[in-house]
N, C-alpha and C positions, 0 to 999 in steps of 0.2 A: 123238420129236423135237419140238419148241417150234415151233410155229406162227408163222415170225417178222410174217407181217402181223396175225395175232392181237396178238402181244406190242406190233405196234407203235402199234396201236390200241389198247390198254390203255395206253401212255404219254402219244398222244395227248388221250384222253378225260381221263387224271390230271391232263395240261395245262393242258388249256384250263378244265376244273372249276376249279381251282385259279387262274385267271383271272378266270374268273365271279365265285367266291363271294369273291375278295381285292377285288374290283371292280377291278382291271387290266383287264375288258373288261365297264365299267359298264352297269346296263340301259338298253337303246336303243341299242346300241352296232350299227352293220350293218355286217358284213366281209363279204370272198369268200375261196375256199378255198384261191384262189393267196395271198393276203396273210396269213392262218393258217397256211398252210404251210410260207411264207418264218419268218414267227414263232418256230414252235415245231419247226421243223425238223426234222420228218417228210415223210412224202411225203402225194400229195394222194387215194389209194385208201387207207390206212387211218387219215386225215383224214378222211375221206368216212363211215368206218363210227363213228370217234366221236362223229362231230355228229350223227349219225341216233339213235343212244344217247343222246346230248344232248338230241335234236329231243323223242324217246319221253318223257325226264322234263320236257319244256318247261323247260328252261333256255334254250335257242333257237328258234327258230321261222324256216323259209324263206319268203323273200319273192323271190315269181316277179321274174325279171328285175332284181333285185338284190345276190341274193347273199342273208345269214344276218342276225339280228338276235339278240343276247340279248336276253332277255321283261324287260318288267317288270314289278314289284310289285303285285300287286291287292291290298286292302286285303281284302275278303271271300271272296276266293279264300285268300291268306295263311292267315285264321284256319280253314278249310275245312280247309285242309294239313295245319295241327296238330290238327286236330278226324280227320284220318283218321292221322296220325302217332302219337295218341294210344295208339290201338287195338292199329296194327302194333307198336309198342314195347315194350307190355306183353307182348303174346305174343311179341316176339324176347326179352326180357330174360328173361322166362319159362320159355322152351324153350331158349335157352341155360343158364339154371341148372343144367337137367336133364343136358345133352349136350353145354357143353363139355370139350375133353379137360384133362388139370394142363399143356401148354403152354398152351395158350390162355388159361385161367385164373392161370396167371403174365403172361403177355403183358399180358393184363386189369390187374391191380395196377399193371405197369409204366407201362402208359398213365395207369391213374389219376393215377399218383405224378408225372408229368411233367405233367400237368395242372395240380396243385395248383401243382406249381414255379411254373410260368408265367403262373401267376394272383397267386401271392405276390410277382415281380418284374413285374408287370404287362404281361406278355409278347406282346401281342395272336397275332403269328405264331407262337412256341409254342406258345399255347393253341391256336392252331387247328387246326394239324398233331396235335397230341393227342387234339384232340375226332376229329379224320378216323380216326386209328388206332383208337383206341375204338370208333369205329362201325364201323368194317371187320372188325373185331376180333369182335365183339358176332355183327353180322348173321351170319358165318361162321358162329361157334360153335352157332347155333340149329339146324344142320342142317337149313332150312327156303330152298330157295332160290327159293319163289315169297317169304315174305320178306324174303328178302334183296335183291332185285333192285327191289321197290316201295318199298324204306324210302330206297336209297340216294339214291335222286334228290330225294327229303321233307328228308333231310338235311343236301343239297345246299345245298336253298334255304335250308333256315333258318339255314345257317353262314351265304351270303352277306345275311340279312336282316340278323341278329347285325352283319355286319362293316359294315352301314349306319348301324346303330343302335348301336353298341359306346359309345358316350358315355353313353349311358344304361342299359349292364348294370354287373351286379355279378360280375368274375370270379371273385372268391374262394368265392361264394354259389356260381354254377354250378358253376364245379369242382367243391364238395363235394358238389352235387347229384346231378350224374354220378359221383363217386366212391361215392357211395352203392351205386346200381346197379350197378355195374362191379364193388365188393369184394362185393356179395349174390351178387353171377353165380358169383366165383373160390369161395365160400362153400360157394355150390350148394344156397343157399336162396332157391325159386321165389317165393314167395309174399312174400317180403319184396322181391326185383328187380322183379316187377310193382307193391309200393308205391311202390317209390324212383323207377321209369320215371313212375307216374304223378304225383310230387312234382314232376320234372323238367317234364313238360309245362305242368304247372298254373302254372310261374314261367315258362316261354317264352308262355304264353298271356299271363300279367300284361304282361310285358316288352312282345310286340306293341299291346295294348291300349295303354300307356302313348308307345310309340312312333308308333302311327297316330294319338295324340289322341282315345280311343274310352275312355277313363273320364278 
């Protein structure tokens, strides 16, 4: 039987992520968990277990006596993220080559393909529900769920960095980036998914670089 405060806390967490990283709830932003609650219209006990999940990937941070804050931006913490997302990525895109099942590896292509769509009609919230699937997708399939659980939160932020800075990326460019890794994973060629992950990073690293003013 379905754990329903479990489930309900995986809704909430998809919520309010999906909050964070659209910046619906910009960084700096301080709620309480009655005003969250009333929001995203769950209840306030497994409210409580997403924003602790939240709290774990610092997308929020509690502030005694007032309630929650989403974090902001650090410029050398930022590129730190992607300098350890680096790592995680190659070994999930890696170990998924090996170990995803022909669902997941269709699922894969499928996300690609809607990717690309959404980057050829310049789609911002397409793209981004695309990019989420992908990564959900991905991290699964590695059969790895201490990686699984550290990339997500890495992920997180870098969608909502992307959706600060989105004036200044190239969707067409990243799509194909990601498409890259995502069609080596369905392939079931390691050694080429760890090039494409690390392709991928190397253009998110430019990207922030060019966004923080840092070349």
């Amino acid at each position: 039987m379905m754990n329903t405060s479990s489930s309900l806390s995986d809704q909430a967490y998809d919520a309010i992520e999906r909050m964070i990283v659209t910046l619906e709830l910009p960084p700096g932003t301080v709620f309480s968990e009655g005003d969250l609650s009333t929001r995203v219209g769950i209840g306030r006990t497994p409210l409580r277990e997403a924003l602790q999940r939240l709290a774990a990937g610092r997308l929020v941070i509690a502030l005694p006596r007032r309630g929650m804050m989403v974090t902001q931006i650090n410029a050398s913490e930022y590129l730190s993220l992607l300098d350890t997302r680096e790592v995680l990525d190659r070994l999930i895109a890696e170990q998924a080559a090996k170990r995803a099942s022909p669902e997941e590896r269709e699922k894969l292509r499928a996300s690609s393909n809607r990717m690309k769509g959404a980057a050829l009609i310049r789609d911002q919230n397409a793209f981004m529900r695309a990019d989420r699937d992908c990564d959900d997708i991905m991290e699964r399939a590695c059969g790895n769920p201490y990686g699984y659980h550290a990339a997500s939160s890495l992920h997180a932020h870098c969608r909502r960095f992307w959706s600060m800075h989105r004036h200044l990326g190239d969707l067409e460019q990243s799509a194909d980036l990601h498409a890259a890794i995502m069609n080596s994973i369905s392939d079931g060629d390691a050694i080429k998914a760890g090039k494409a992950s690390d392709s991928l990073i190397a253009y998110l690293k430019s990207f922030a670089r060019q966004a923080l003013n840092l070349e």
